[in-house]
C-alpha positions as CSV (number, residue, x, y, z in Angstrom):
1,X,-19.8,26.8,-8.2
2,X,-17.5,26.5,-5.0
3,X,-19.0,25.2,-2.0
4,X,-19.7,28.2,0.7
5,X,-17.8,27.8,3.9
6,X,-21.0,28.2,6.0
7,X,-23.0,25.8,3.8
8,X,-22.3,22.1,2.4
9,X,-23.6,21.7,-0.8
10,X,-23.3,18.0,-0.7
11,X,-27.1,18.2,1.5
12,X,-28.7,19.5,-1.9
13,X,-29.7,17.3,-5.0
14,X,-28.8,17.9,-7.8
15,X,-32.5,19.6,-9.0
16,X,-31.4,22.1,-6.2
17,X,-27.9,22.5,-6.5
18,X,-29.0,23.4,-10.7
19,X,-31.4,25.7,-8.9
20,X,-29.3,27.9,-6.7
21,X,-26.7,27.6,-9.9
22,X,-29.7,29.4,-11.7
23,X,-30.5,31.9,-8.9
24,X,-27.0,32.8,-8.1
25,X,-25.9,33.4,-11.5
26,X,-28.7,35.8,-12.1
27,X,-28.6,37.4,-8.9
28,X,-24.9,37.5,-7.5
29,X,-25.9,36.5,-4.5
30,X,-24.0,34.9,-1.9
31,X,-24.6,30.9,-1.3
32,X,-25.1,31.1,2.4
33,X,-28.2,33.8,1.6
34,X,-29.5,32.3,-1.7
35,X,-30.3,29.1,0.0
36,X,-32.5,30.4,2.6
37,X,-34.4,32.1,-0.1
38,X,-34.8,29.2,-2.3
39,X,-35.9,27.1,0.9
40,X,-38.5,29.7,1.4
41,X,-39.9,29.7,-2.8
42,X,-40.2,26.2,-2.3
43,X,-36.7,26.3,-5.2
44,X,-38.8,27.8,-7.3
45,X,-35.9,30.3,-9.2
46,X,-38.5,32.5,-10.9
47,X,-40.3,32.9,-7.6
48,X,-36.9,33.4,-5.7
49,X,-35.3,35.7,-8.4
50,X,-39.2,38.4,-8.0
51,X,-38.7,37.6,-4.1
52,X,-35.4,39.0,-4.8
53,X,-36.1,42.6,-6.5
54,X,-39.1,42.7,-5.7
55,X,-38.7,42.8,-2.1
56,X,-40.3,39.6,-0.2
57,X,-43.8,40.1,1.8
58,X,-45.9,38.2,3.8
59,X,-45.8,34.3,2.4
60,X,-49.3,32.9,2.3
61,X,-47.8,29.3,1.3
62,X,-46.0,29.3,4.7
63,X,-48.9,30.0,6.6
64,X,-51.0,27.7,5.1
65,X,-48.4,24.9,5.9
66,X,-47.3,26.3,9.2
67,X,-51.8,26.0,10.0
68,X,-51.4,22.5,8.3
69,X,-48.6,21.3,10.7
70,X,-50.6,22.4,13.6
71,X,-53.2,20.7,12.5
72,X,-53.6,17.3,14.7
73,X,-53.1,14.1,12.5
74,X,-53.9,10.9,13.2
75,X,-50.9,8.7,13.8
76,X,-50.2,6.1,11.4
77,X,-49.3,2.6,12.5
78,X,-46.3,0.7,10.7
79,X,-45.6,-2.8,11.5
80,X,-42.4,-4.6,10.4
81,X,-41.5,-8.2,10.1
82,X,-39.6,-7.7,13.5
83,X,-42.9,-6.5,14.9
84,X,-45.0,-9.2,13.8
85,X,-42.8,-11.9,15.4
86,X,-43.2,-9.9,18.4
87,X,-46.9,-10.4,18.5
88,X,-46.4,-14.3,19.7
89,X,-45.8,-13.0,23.1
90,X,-49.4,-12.9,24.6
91,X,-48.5,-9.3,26.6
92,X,-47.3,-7.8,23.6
93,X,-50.5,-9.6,22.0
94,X,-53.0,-8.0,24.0
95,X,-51.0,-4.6,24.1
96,X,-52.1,-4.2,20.3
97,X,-54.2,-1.8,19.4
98,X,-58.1,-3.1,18.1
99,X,-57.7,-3.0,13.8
100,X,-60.8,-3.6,12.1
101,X,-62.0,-5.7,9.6
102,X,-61.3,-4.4,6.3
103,X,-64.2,-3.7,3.5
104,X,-63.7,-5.0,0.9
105,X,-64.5,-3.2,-2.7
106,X,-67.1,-5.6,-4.7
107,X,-67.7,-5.1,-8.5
108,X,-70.0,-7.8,-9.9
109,X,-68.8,-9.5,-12.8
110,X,-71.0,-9.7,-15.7
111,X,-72.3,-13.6,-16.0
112,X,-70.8,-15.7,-18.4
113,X,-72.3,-18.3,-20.2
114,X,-70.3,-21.7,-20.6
115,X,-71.0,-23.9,-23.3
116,X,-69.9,-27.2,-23.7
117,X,-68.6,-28.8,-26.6
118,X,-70.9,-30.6,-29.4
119,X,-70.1,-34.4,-28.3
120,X,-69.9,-33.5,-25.2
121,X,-74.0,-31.4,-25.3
122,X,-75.4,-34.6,-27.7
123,X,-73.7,-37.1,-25.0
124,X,-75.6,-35.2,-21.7
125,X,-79.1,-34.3,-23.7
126,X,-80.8,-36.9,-22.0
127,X,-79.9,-36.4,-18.8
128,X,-80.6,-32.5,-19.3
129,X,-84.0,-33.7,-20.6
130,X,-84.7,-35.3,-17.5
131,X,-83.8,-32.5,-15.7
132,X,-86.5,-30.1,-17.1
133,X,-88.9,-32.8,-16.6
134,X,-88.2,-33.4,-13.0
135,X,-87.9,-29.6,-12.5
136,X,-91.5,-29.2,-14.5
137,X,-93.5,-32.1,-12.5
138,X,-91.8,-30.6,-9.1
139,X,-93.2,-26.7,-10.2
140,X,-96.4,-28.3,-10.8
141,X,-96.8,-29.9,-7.5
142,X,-95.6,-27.3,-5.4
143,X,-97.8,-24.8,-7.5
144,X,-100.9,-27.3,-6.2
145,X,-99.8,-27.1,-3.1
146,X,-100.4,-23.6,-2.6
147,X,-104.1,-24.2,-2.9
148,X,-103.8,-26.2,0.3
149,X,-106.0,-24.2,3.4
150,X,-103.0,-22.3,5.3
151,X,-103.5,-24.7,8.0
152,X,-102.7,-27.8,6.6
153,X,-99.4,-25.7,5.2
154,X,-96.1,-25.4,7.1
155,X,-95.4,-21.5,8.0
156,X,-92.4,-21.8,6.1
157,X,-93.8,-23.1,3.0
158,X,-96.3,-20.2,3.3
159,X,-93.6,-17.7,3.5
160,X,-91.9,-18.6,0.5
161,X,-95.2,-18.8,-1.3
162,X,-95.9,-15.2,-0.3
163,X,-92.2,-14.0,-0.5
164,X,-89.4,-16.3,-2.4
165,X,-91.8,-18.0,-5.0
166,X,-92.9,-14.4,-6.1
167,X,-89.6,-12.3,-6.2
168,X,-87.5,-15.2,-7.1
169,X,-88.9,-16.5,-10.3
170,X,-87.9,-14.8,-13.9
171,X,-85.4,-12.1,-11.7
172,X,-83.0,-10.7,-14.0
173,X,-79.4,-10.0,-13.3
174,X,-79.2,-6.1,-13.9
175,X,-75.9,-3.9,-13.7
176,X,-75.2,-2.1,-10.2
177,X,-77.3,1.1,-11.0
178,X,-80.4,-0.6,-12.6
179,X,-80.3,-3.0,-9.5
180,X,-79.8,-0.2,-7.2
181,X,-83.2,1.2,-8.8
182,X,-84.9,-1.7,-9.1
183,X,-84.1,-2.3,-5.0
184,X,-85.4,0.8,-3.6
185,X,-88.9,0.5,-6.5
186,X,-89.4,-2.8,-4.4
187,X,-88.9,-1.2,-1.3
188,X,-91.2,1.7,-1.5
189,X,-93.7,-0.3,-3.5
190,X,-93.6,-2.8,-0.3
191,X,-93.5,-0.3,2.8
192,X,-95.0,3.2,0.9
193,X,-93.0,6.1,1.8
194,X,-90.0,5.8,3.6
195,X,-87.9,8.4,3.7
196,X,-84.8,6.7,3.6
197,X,-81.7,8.1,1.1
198,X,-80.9,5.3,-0.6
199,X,-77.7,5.0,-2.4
200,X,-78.6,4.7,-6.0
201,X,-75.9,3.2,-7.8
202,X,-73.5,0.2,-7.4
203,X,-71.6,-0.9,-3.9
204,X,-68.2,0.2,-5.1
205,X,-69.5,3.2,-6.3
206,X,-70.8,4.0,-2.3
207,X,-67.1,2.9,-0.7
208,X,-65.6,5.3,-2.7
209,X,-67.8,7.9,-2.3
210,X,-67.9,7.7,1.3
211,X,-64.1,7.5,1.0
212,X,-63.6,10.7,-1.0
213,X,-66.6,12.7,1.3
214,X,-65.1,11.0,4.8
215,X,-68.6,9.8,5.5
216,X,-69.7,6.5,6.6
217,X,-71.1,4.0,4.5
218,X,-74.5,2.0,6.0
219,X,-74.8,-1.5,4.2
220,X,-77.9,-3.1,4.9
221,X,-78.6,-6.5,3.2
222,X,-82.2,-8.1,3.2
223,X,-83.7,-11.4,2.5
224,X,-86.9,-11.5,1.2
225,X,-87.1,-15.2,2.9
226,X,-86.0,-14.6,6.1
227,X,-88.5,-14.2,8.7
228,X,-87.5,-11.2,10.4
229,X,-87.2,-9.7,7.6
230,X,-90.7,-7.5,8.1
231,X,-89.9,-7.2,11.3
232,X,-86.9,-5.5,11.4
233,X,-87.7,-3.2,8.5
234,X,-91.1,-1.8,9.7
235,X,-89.8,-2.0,13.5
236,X,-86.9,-1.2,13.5
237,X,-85.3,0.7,9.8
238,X,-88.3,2.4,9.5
239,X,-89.2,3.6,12.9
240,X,-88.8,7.9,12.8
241,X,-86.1,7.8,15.2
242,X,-83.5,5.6,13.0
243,X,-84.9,7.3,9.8
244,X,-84.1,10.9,11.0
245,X,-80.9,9.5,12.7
246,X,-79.7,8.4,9.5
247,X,-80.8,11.9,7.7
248,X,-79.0,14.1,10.1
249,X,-76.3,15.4,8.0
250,X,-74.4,16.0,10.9
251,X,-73.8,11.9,11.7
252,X,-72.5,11.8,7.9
253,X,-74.8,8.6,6.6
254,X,-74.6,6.9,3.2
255,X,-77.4,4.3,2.7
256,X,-76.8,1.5,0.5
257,X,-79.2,-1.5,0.3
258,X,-79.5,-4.9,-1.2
259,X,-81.5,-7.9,-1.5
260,X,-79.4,-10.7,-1.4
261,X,-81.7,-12.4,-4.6
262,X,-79.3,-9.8,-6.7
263,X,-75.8,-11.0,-7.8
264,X,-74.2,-7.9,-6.2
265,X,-75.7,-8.0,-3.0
266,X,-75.3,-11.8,-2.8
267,X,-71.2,-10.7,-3.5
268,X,-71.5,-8.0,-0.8
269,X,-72.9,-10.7,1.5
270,X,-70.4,-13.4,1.0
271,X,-67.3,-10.6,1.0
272,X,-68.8,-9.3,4.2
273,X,-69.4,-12.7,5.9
274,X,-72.9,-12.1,6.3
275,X,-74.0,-15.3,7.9
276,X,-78.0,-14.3,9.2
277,X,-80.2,-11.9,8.2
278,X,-80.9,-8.4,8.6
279,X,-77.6,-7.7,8.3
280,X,-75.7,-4.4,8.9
281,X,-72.7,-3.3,8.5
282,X,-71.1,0.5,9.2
283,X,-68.2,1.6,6.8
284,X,-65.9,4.0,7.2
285,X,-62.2,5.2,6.6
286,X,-59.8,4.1,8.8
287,X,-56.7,6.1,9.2
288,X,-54.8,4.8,11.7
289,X,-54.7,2.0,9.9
290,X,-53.9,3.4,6.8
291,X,-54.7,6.5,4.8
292,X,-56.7,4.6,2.1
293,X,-58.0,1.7,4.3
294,X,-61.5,1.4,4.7
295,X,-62.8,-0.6,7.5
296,X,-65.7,-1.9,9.1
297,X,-66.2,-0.2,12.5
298,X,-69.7,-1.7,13.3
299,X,-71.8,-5.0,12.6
300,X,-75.5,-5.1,13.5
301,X,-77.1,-8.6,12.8
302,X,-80.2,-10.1,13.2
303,X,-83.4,-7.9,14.9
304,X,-83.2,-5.7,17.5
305,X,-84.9,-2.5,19.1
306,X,-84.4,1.1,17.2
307,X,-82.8,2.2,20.1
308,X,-80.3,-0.5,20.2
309,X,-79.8,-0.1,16.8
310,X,-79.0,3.7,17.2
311,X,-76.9,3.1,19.8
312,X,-74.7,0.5,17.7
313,X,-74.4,3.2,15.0
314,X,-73.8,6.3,17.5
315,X,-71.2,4.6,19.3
316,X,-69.1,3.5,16.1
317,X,-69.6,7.1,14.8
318,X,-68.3,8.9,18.3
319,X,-65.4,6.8,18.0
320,X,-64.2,7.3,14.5
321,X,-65.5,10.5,13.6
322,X,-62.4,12.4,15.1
323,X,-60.2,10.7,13.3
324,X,-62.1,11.8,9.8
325,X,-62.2,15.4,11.3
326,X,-58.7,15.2,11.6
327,X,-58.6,14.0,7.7
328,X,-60.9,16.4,6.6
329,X,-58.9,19.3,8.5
330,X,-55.7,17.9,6.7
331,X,-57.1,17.3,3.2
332,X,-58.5,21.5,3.8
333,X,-55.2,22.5,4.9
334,X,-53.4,20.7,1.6
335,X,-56.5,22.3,-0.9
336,X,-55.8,25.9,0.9
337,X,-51.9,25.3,0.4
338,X,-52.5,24.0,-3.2
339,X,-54.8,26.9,-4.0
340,X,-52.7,29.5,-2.5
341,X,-49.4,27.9,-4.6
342,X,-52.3,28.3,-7.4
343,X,-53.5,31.6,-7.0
344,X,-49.6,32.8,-6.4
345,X,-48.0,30.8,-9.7
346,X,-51.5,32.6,-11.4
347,X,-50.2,35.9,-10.7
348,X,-46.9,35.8,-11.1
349,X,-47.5,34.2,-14.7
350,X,-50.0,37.3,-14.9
351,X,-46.9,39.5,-13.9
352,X,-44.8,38.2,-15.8
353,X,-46.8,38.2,-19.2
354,X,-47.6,41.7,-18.2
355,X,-44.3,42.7,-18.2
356,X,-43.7,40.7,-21.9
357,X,-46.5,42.7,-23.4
358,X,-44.8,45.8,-21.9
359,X,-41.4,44.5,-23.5
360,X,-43.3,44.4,-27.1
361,X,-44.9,47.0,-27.1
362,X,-42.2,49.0,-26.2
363,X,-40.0,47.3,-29.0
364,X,-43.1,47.9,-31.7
365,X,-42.9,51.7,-30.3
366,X,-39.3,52.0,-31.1
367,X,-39.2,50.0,-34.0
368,X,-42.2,52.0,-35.4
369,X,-40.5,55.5,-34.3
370,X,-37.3,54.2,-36.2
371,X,-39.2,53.6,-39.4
372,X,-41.0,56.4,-39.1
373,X,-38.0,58.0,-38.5
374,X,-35.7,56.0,-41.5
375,X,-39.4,57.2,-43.8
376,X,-39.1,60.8,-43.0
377,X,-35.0,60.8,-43.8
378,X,-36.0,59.0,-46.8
379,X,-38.5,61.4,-48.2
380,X,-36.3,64.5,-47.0
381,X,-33.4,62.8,-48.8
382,X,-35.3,62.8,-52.1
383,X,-37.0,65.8,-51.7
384,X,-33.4,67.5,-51.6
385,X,-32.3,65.5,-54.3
386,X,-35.8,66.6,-56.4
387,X,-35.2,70.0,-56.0
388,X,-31.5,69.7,-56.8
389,X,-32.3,68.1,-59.8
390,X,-35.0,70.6,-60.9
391,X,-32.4,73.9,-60.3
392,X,-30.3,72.2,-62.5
393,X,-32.9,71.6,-65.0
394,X,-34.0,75.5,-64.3
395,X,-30.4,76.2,-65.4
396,X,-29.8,73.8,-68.0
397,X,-33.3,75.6,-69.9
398,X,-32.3,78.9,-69.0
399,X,-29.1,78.4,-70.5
400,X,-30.6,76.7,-74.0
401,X,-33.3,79.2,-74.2
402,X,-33.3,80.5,-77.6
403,X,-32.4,84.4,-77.2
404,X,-35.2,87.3,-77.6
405,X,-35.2,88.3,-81.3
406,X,-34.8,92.1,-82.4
407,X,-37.7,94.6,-82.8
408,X,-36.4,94.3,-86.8
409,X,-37.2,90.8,-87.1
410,X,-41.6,90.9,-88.7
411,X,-41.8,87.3,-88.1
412,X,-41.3,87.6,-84.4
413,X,-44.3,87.2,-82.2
414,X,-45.0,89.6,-79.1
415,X,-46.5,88.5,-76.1
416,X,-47.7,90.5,-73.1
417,X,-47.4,88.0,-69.8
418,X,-49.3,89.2,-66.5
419,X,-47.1,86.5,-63.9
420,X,-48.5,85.8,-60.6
421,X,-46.4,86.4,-57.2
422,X,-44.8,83.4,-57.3
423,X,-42.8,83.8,-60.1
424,X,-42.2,87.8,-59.7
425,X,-45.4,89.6,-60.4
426,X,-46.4,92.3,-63.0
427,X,-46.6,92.3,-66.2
428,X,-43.9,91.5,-68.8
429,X,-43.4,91.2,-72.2
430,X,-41.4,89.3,-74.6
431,X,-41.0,88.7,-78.3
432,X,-40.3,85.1,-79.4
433,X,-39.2,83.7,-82.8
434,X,-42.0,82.0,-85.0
435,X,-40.9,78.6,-84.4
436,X,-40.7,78.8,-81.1
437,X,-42.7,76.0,-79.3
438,X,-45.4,76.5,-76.8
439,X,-42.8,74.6,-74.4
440,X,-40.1,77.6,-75.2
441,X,-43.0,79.4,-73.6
442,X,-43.4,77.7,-70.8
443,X,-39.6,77.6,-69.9
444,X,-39.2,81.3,-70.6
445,X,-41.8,81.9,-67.5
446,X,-40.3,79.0,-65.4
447,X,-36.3,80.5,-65.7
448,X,-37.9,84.3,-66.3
449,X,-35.9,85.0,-62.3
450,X,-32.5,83.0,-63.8
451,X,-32.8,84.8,-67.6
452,X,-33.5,88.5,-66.1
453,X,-30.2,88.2,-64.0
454,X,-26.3,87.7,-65.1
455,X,-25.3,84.3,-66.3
456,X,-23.0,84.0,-63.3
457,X,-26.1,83.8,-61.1
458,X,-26.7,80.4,-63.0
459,X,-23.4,79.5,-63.3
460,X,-23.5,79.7,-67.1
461,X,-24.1,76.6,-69.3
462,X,-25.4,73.3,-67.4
463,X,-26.0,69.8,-68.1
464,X,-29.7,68.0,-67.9
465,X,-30.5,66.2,-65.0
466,X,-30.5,62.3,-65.8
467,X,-34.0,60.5,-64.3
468,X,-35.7,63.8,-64.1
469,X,-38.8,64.6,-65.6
470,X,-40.2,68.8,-65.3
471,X,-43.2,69.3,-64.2
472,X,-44.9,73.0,-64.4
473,X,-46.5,73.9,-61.3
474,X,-48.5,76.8,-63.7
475,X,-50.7,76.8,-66.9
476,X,-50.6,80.1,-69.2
477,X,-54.4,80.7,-71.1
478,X,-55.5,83.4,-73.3
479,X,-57.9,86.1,-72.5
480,X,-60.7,86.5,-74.5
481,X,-61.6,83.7,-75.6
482,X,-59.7,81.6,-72.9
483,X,-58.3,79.1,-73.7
484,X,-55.4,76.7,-71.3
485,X,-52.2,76.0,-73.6
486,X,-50.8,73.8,-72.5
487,X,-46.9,72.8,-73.0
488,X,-45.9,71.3,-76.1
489,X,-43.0,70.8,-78.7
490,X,-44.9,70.1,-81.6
491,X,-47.4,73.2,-81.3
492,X,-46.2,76.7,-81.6
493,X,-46.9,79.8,-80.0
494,X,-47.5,81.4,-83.7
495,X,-50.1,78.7,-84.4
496,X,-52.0,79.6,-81.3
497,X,-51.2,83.9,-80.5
498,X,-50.7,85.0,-84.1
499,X,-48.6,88.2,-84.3
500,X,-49.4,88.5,-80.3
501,X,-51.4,88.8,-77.5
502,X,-52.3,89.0,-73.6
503,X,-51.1,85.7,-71.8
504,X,-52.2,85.2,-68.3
505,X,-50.0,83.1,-65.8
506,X,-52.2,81.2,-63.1
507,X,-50.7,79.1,-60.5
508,X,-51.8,74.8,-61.1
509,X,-54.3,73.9,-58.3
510,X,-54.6,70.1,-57.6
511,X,-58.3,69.5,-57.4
512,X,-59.7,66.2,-56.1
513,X,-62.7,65.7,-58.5
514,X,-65.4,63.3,-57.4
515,X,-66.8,61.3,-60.0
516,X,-70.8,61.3,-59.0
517,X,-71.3,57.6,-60.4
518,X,-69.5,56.2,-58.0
């Protein structure tokens, strides 16, 4: 393919240089007008080549990229090496833009158990003894303590009586679901009816949800032993402003909470740097940052007032909720161009297998008109050569017929046949010898036309037919009584007429005869 003088084929690869090869070979089209074409099918050749005779309309792909391009995006940050020494300079420093604290995706490992080696157990059993009896005495006394009047106890000690004492001992390490479950049954059990969505199911099962959804992720981690732990939640969590605030599906809220006595909300706390208690934290995708980054926009620790706390959240959410518009505008724009590309690849595969069950159809018309044609030669073909084959038969029996005997001969026997239209009408009547069969008979009436006329009108003395077999298309029966005789070469007519008689010549009718049985 020579390079066009208005277009350098060097620019292409090589998937679209073997594409316009494709298009231009099929079409004859010039380079310089193929390759606009192609650009506009996206090089797709069987797109291009219907574009092509098809005439080209209106293409919906374009205009859903041409609404995606005017679509504002959010402008991604690179940094290079260069860059980053660049940040040493303190105006360049404080020229940065603000990048938030990444949030990190925790998966709780399930808990291994290590055992030591045999020597090694029998060597530290009595230290490991000691240890449960230590442990046992010091249960004991702090179990006595608790009978103490709550004055002569320290508020602390009371607290973890009421709280840690009773949530901490026999708790079971659960997988992120089941702990999920067994947080908000503790919860409601603890402050009745809520009303707040929580997340039920593991933490890295909430990041990526509010990742794929755009939404932001609310982390709130509690501690049964912390003393503003009650505080906070009936004050402030569970005040009707926060609750409906975190309802509104317009602010976009996925609630997740944890009680840091479970292994994955203990993870959460350490991966979060959660260093006092109540602990919040807002979560959401960060894309001038990066398109997958999730970040955490907002921290809320310790207690505070349900407006301040609405605030916190309101003022993270005005400030990164554009920037997810913008993504959720893009990621519409890309589904629309996707399900346009989709819905035109759909129909053109429609078309196109249309058009192939046109194509075989058409061939199973013609193929079935040529058989039926190639049938119909056939059977004309060996109708001709059937009815060939019987006039020469007609001629070869006419010609070996045995003569009609003299009125002298006594033996002779005379027969009166009445022959139907077919084979001449009216009545005739014929002597044959006495050893003529009842097949002579027969032939006599089939060749009566050839024998009443010259010999030159059969063309004298002919050979049989090979591969033919006569059939009779009439029966001759007597009169009174009747009775069908039927052709034979053993049986003659003397046997059967006598001296003579009145024959009657009927034309064979094929009946179809039902059999009632069946």
């Amino acid at each position: 393919m020579a390079a066009s003088a208005d277009f350098d084929l060097s620019q292409l690869s090589d998937s679209q240089q073997a594409a316009l090869q494709q298009f231009t070979d099929v079409t004859g089209q010039e380079i310089k007008d193929a390759v606009p074409l192609l650009e506009r099918s996206q090089w797709n050749v069987q797109i291009a080549i219907a574009k092509f005779f098809d005439g080209e309309g209106p293409d919906p792909v374009a205009e859903a990229l041409a609404a995606q391009n005017a679509t504002p995006r959010p402008a991604v940050r690179h940094e290079n090496l260069q860059d980053s020494f660049l940040v040493a300079d303190p105006p360049l420093r404080a020229a940065r833009p603000h990048r938030t604290e990444l949030a990190p995706r925790v998966v709780p490992l399930p808990p291994t158990t290590y055992r030591p080696p045999f020597l090694l157990s029998i060597l530290f059993a009595p230290f490991q003894l000691g240890y449960k009896v230590v442990a046992t005495l010091f249960r004991t006394v702090f179990y006595l303590f608790s009978y103490l009047p709550s004055s002569l106890r320290p508020h602390s000690f009371t607290r973890t009586i009421q709280k840690g004492w009773k949530n901490t001992n026999g708790r079971r390490m659960l997988m992120p679901r089941d702990a999920a479950a067994r947080f908000k049954r503790e919860f409601e059990e603890e402050y009745d009816e809520h009303g707040l969505p929580f997340f039920e199911g593991g933490h890295a099962q909430a990041l990526d949800l509010a990742k794929r959804d755009l939404k932001f992720l609310l982390i709130v981690l509690m501690s049964p032993e912390h003393d503003d732990t009650e505080c906070f939640t009936r004050g402030t969590l569970l005040s009707p402003d926060v609750v409906n605030f975190i309802n509104d599906p317009a602010n976009n809220i996925i609630l997740w909470g944890g009680n840091v006595l479970d292994s994955e909300a203990y993870q959460v706390s350490l991966e979060y740097s959660c260093t006092k208690f109540p602990f919040s934290a807002l979560v959401c995708l960060t894309p001038k940052e990066g398109s997958t980054r999730m970040g955490i926009v907002k921290r809320l620790v310790g207690p505070m007032t349900p407006a301040a706390y609405i605030a916190g959240l309101q003022s993270a959410i005005n400030k990164y909720a554009p920037d997810l518009e913008a993504v959720r505008a893009e990621r519409a724009a890309q589904q629309m161009a996707r399900n346009l590309r989709t819905e035109q690849d759909s129909a053109y595969e429609r078309s196109l297998a249309r058009d192939r069950e046109r194509a075989r159809q058409r061939r199973e018309a013609e193929a079935a008109a040529a058989a039926a044609e190639k049938k119909a030669r056939e059977e004309a073909e060996a109708a001709a050569l059937l009815e060939q084959k019987r006039q020469q038969w007609r001629r070869w029996r006419a010609a070996t017929l045995a003569p009609e005997p003299n009125a002298s001969e006594k033996d002779a026997v005379r027969l009166a046949l009445n022959m139907p239209d077919s084979l001449g009408g009216g009545r005739v009547v014929r002597r044959f010898r006495k050893e003529s069969t009842l097949e002579d008979l027969y032939a006599f009436i089939e060749c009566y036309d050839l024998i009443r006329g010259s010999a030159e009108e059969y063309g004298g003395p002919q050979s049989k037919p090979q591969d033919y077999e006569h059939k009779y298309a009439f029966r001759v029966a007597s009169v009174l009584p009747r009775e069908v005789l039927e052709p034979s070469e053993e049986v003659t007519i003397a046997q059967k007429m006598g001296r003579g008689g009145n024959l009657i010549v009927e034309e064979e009718i094929e009946d179809e005869i039902q059999d009632d049985s069946e």
